[in-house]
DRENNU-245089 format. One record per residue (C-alpha): residue number from 1; x, y, z. Coordinates in pm, 1 decimal. Example, Ala and Ser with C-alpha at 12.3 -4.5 7.8 and 13.67 -1.06 7.14 Angstrom:
% DRENNU-245089
- 1,1230.0,-450.0,780.0
- 2,1367.0,-106.0,714.0
This chain:
% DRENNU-245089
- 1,-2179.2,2286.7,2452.8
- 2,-2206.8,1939.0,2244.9
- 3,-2447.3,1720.0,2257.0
- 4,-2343.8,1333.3,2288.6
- 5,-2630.7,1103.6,2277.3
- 6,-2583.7,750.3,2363.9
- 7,-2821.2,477.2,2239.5
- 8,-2669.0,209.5,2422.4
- 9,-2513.1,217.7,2800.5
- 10,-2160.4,310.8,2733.9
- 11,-1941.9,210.5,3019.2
- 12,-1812.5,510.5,3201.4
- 13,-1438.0,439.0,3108.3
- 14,-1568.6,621.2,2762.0
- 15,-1764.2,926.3,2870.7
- 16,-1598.9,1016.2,3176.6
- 17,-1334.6,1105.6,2909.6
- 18,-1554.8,1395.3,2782.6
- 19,-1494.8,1760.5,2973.9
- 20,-1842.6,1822.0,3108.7
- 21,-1795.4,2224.7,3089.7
- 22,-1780.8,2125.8,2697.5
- 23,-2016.3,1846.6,2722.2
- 24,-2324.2,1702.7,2765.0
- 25,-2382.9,1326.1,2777.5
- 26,-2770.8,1188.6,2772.3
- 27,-2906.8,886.7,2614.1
- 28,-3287.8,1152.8,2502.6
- 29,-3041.8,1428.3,2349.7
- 30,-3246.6,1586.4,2064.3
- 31,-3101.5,1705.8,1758.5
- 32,-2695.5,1526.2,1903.4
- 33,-2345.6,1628.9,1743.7
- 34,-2238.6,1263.5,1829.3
- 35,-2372.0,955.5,1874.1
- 36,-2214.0,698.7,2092.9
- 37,-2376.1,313.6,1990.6
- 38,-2294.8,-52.0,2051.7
- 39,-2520.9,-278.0,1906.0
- 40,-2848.2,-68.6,1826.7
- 41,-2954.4,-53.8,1508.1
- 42,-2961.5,303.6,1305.3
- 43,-3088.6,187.5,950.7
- 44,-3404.1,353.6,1026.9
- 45,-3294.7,687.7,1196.3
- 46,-3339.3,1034.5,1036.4
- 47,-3043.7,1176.7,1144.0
- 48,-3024.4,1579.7,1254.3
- 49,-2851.0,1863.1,1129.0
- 50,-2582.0,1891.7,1384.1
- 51,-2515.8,1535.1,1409.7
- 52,-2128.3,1551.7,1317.2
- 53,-2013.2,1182.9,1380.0
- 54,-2100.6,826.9,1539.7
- 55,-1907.4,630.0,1720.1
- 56,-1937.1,263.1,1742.6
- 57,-1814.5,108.3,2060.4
- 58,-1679.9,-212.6,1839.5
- 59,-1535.3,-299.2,1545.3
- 60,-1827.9,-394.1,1320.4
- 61,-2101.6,-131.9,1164.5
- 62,-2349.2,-347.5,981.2
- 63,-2594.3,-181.0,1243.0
- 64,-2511.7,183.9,1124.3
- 65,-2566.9,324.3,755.5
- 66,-2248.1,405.1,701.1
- 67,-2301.9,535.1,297.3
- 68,-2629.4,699.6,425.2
- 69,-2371.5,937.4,667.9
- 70,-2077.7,958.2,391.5
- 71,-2331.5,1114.0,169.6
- 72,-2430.8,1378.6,465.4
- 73,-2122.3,1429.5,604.1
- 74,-2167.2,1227.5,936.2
- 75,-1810.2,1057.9,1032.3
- 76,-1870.4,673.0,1089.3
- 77,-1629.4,608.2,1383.7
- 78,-1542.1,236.6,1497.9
- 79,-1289.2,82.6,1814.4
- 80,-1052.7,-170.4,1614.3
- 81,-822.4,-420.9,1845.7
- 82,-1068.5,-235.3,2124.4
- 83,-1209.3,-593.8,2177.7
- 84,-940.8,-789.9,1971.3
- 85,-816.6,-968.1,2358.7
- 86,-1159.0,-1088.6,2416.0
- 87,-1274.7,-1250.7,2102.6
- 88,-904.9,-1427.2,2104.3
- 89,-973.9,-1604.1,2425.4
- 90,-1327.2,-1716.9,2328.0
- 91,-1172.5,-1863.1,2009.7
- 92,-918.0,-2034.2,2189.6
- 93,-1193.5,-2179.4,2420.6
- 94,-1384.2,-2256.6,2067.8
- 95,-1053.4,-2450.8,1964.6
- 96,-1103.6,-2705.6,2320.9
- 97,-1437.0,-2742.3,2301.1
- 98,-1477.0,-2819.0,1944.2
- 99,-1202.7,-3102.1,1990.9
- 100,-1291.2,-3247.9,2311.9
- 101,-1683.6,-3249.9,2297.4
- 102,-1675.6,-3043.6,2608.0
- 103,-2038.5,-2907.1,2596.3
- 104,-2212.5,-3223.7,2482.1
- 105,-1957.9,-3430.1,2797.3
- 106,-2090.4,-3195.8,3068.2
- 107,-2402.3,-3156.7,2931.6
- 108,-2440.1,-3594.0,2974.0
- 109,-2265.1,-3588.4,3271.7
- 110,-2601.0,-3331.6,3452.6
- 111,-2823.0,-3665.2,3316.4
- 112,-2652.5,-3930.2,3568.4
- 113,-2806.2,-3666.9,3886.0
- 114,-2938.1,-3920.5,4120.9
- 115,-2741.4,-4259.1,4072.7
- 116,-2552.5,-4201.3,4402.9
- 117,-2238.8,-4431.5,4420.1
- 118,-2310.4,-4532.4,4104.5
- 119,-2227.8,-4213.3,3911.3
- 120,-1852.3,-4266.7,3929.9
- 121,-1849.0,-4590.9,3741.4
- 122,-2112.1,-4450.2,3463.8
- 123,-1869.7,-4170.3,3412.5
- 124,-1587.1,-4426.1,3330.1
- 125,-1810.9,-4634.2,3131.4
- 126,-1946.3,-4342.9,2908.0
- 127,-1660.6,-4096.8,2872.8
- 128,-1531.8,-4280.8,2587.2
- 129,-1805.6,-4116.4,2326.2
- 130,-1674.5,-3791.8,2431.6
- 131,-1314.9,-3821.2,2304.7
- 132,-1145.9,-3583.0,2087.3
- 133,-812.0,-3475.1,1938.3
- 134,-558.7,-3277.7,2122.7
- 135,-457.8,-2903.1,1919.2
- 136,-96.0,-2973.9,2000.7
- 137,95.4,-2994.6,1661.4
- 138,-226.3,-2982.2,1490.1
- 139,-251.8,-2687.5,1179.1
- 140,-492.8,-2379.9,1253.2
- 141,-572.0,-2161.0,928.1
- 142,-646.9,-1795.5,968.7
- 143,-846.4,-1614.5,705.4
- 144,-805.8,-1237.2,821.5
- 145,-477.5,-1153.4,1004.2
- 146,-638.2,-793.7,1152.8
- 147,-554.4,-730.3,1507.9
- 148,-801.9,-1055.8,1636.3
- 149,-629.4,-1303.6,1374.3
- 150,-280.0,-1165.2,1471.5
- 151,-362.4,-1244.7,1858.2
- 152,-545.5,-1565.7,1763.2
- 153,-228.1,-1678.8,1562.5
- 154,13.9,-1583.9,1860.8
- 155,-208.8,-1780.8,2099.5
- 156,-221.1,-2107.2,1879.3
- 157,145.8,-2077.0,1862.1
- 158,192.4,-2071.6,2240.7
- 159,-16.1,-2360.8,2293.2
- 160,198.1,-2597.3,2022.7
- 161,19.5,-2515.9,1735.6
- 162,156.7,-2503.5,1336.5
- 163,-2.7,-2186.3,1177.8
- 164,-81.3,-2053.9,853.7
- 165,-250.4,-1744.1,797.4
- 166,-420.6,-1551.2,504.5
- 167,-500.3,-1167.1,430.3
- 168,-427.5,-1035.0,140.2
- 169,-462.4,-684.3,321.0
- 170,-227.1,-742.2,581.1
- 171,-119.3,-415.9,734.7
- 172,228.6,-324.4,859.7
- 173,132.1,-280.9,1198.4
- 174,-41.3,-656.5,1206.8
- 175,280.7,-797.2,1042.2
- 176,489.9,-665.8,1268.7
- 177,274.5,-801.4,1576.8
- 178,294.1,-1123.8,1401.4
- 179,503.0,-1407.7,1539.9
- 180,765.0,-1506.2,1302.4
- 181,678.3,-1897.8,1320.7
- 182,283.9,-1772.2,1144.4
- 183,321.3,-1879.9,794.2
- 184,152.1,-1638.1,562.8
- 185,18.7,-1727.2,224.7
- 186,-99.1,-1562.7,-93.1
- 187,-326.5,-1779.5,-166.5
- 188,-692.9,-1879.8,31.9
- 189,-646.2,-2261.3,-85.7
- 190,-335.2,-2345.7,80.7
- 191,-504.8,-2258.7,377.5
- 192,-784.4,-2464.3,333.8
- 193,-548.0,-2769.9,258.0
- 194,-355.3,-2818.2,536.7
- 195,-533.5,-2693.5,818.0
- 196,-694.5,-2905.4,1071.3
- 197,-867.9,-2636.6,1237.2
- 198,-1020.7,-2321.0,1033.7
- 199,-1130.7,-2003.1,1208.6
- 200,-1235.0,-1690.3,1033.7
- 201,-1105.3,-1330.8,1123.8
- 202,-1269.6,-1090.8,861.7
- 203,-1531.3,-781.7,831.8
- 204,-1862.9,-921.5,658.5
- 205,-1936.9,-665.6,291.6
- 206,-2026.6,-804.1,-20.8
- 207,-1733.1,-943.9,-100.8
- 208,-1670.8,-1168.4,205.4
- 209,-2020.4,-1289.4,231.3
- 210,-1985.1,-1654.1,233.7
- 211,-1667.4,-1696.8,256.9
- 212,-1718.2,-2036.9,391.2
- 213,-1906.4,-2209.0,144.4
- 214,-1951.4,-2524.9,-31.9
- 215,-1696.3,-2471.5,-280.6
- 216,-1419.6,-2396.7,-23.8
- 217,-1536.9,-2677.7,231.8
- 218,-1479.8,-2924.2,-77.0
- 219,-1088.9,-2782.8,-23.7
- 220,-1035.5,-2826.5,303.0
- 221,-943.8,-3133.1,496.3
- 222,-1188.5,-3404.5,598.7
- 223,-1289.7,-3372.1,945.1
- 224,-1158.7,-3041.5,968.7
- 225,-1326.6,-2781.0,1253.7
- 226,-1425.6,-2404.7,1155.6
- 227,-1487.0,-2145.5,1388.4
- 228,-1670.2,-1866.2,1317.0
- 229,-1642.3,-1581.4,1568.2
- 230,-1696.5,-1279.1,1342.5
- 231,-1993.8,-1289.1,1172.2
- 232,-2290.9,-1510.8,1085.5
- 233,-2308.4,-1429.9,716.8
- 234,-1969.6,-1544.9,654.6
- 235,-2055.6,-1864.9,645.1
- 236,-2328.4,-2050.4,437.4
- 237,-2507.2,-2235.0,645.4
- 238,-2680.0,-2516.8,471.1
- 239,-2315.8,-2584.8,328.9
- 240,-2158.1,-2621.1,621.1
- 241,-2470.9,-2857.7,813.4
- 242,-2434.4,-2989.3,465.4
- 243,-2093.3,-3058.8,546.4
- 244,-2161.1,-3168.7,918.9
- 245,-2410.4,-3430.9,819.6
- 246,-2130.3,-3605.4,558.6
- 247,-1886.1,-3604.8,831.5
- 248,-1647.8,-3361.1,571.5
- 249,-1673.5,-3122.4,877.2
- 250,-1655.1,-3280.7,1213.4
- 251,-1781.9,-2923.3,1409.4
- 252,-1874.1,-2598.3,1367.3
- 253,-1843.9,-2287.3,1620.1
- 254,-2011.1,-1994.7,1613.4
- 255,-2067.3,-1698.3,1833.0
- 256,-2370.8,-1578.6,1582.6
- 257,-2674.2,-1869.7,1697.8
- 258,-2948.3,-1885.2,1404.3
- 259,-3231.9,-2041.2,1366.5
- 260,-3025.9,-2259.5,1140.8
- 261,-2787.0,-2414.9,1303.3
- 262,-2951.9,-2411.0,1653.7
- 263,-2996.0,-2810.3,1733.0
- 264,-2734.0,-2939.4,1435.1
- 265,-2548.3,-3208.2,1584.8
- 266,-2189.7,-3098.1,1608.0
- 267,-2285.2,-2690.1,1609.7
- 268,-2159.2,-2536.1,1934.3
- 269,-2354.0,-2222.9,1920.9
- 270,-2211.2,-1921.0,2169.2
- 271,-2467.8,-1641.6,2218.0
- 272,-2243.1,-1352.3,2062.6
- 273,-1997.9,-1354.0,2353.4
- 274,-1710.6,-1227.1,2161.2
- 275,-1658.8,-909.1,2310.2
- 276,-1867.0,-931.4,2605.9
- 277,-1667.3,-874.6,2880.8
- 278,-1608.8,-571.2,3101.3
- 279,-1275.0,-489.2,2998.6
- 280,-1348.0,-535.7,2641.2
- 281,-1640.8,-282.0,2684.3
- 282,-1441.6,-28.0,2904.2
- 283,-1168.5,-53.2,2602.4
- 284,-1448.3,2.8,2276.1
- 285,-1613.4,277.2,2499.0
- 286,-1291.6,459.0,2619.4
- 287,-1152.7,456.7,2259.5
- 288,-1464.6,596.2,2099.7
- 289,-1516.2,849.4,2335.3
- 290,-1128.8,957.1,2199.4
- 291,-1182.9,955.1,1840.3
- 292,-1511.4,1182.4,1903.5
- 293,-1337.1,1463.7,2083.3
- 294,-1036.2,1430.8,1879.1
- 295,-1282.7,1530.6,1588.1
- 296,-1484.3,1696.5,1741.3
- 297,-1224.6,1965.9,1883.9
- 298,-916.8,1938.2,1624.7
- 299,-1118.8,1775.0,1342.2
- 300,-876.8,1485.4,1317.3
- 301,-1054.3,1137.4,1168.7
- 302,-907.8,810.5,1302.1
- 303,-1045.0,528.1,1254.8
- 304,-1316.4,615.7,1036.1
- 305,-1511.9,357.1,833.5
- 306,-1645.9,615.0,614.6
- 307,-1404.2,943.2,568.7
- 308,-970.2,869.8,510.0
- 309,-759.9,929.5,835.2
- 310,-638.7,1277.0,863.3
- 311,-456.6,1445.6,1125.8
- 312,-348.2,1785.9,1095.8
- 313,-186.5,2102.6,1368.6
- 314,-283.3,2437.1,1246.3
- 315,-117.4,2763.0,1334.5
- 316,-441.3,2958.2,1252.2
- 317,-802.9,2847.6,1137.8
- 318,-814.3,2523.7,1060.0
- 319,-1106.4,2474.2,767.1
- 320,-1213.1,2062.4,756.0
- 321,-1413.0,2033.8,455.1
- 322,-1568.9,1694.0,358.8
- 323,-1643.2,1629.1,-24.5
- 324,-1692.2,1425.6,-255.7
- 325,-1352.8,1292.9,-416.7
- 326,-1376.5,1430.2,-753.4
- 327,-1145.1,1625.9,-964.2
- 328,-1100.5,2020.0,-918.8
- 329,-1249.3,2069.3,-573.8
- 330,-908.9,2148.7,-447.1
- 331,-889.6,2452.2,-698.9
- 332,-1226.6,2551.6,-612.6
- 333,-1127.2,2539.0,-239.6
- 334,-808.5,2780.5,-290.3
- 335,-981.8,2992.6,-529.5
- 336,-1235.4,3062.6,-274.9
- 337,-1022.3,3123.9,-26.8
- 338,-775.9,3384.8,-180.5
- 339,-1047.0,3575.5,-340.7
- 340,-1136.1,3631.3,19.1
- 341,-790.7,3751.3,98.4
- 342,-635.1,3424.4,336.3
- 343,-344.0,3294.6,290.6
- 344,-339.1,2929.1,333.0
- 345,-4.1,2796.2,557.6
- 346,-84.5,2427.2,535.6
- 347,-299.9,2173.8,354.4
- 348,-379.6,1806.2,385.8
- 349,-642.3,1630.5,138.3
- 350,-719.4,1263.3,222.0
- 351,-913.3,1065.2,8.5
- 352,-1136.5,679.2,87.5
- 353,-1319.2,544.7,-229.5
- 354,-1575.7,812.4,-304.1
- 355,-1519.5,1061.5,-12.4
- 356,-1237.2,1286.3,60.9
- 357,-1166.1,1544.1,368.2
- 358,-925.5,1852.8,294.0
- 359,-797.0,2038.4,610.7
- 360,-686.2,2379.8,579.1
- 361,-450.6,2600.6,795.4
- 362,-573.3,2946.8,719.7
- 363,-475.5,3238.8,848.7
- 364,-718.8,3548.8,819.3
- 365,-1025.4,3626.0,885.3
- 366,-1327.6,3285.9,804.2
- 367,-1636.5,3470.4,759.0
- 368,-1973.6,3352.8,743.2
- 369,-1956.3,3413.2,351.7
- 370,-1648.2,3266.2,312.3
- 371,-1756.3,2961.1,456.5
- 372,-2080.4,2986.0,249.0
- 373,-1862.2,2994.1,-43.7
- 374,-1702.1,2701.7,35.7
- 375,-2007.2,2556.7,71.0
- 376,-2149.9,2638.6,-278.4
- 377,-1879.2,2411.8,-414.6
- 378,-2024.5,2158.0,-632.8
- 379,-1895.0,1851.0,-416.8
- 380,-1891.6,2011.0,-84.3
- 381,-2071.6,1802.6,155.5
- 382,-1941.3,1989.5,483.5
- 383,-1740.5,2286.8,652.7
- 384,-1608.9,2306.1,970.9
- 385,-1420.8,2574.8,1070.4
- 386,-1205.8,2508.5,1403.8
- 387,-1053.7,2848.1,1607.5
């Protein structure tokens, strides 16, 4: 039997998926070989000896230690395009609101409770401070065409919008699910020049931390509007109220409220609602629950944050070995193996920055001290032997 501890409440779309004569699901397991999560944070966890994998019911992992579990061969799982539906509809909404005042209009119009017959012609009087552009023909920029920016893009499109879009990672599979009228460009800048409307589609590292800054605000268009529905640290915020106060940016959106940018005139601040509704959740929970017994029972990695995708059928015993990616560990691996007499039918060695993951068809008999040979390798971090 596994173990799958959840540290969040995982909607049942995800772990009905697991076969309860294989598993057992409980938010106090001890000592888990998975770990479902949403949003709680792991930084501080000592993490057992079985623990095999994590799963994050979304697509960011700030809250997980991802290197911490490279090093110790725990497989960092997220759910990308899980939630990618959701977020696209709340930045649409972001794109309305931030033109037509919306929340400041209805929050005035609560104030006029009480002036009876009078309320109609107060309305008509004080609407006027509330107007706004329309998005029709209007340019939205796209930093991050990833499987939210793709949607986002299609969406603007539909709704009259010119776009131009940025990534300088774009995948085949988010180019293909591209609309042909999205303009892509190699270079950030010509984004910032044109667009009316900014919105920023990304995964927050090192390298994307303030992405929005005051550099690039100085590029864009006066009065343009930047919404920020991925993360908080992406943008700088004393730049941007910096920015607000000038007039050089007429709002700001984001679904990551600090103390910060709470009470900034022109911030329309969205308590993380991104992915929060129930299909979204269902989706994230369902497709982590997946990846785990996929690895789990074959050893295949998708979706990994951490370890390369690797998928691999075995006629025999398949050996999943996670290592280090340095040279002459494949040798090792083979040595090992036909000293011990098994022929190998099949190999597939994957390798993600530092980290690599070599499966193994064998066929003969996997002993204990074969696989404690395998172990001793130098850069071995972890066997698995499958049957």
């Amino acid at each position: 039997m596994y173990n799958i501890q959840t540290l969040n409440k995982i909607s049942k779309y995800g772990t009905d998926n697991f076969d309860t004569s294989k598993y057992i699901i409980s938010d106090a397991s001890e000592n888990p070989d998975a770990i479902m999560v949403r949003s709680a944070a792991m930084h501080d966890m000592e993490f057992g000896s079985n623990l095999l994998a994590i799963a994050r019911a979304g697509a960011g992992v700030n809250n997980i230690p991802v290197d911490k579990c490279a090093a110790e061969g725990i497989c960092v799982f997220n759910t990308p395009g899980a939630n990618a539906n959701a977020v696209k509809e709340l930045v649409i909404a972001g794109l309305l609101i931030s033109s037509r005042k919306v929340p400041e209009a209805m929050a005035w119009a609560q104030t006029l409770k009480g002036n009876g017959a009078e309320v109609g012609k107060m309305v008509e009087k004080g609407k006027s401070q509330f107007a706004g552009p329309e998005i029709m023909g209007k340019t939205l920029g796209i930093i991050g065409l990833g499987a939210i920016g793709v949607l986002v893009a299609n969406a603007a499109l539909a709704l009259g919008m010119k776009v131009v879009g940025y990534d300088p990672f774009l995948s085949v599979k988010s180019a293909l699910g591209l609309d042909p009228a999205v303009k892509t460009v190699s270079d950030v800048k010509e984004v910032y020049a044109v667009s009316d409307y900014i919105t920023v589609h990304v995964p927050y590292n090192a390298d994307t931390k303030g992405t929005i800054n005051a550099d690039t605000i100085a590029l864009m268009k006066d009065g343009v509007r930047i919404l920020n529905f991925a993360r908080g640290e992406l943008v700088d915020n004393d730049a941007v109220k910096a920015a607000l106060e000038s007039g050089k940016v007429a709002a700001y959106v984001v679904d990551f409220p600090s103390d910060e940018v709470l009470g900034v005139k022109n911030v329309i601040a969205i308590p993380h609602l991104g992915a929060s509704t129930p299909e979204s959740e269902d989706n994230c929970a369902m497709m982590a629950a997946l990846e785990l017994i996929d690895y789990i029972e074959n050893g295949n990695i998708k979706n990994s944050v951490n370890y390369p995708d690797a998928s691999m059928n075995a006629s025999g015993t398949k050996i999943c070995v996670m290592h280090k990616n340095v040279p002459a560990v494949i040798s090792a691996l083979t040595t090992a193996l036909g000293d011990a007499g098994i022929n190998i039918e099949n190999m597939l060695n994957k390798s993600k920055k530092d980290y690599a993951y070599t499966m193994i068809d064998a066929i003969g008999e996997v002993s204990d001290a074969v696989i404690e040979k395998l172990n001793s390798v130098e850069a071995v971090i972890r066997v698995r032997v499958i049957k």
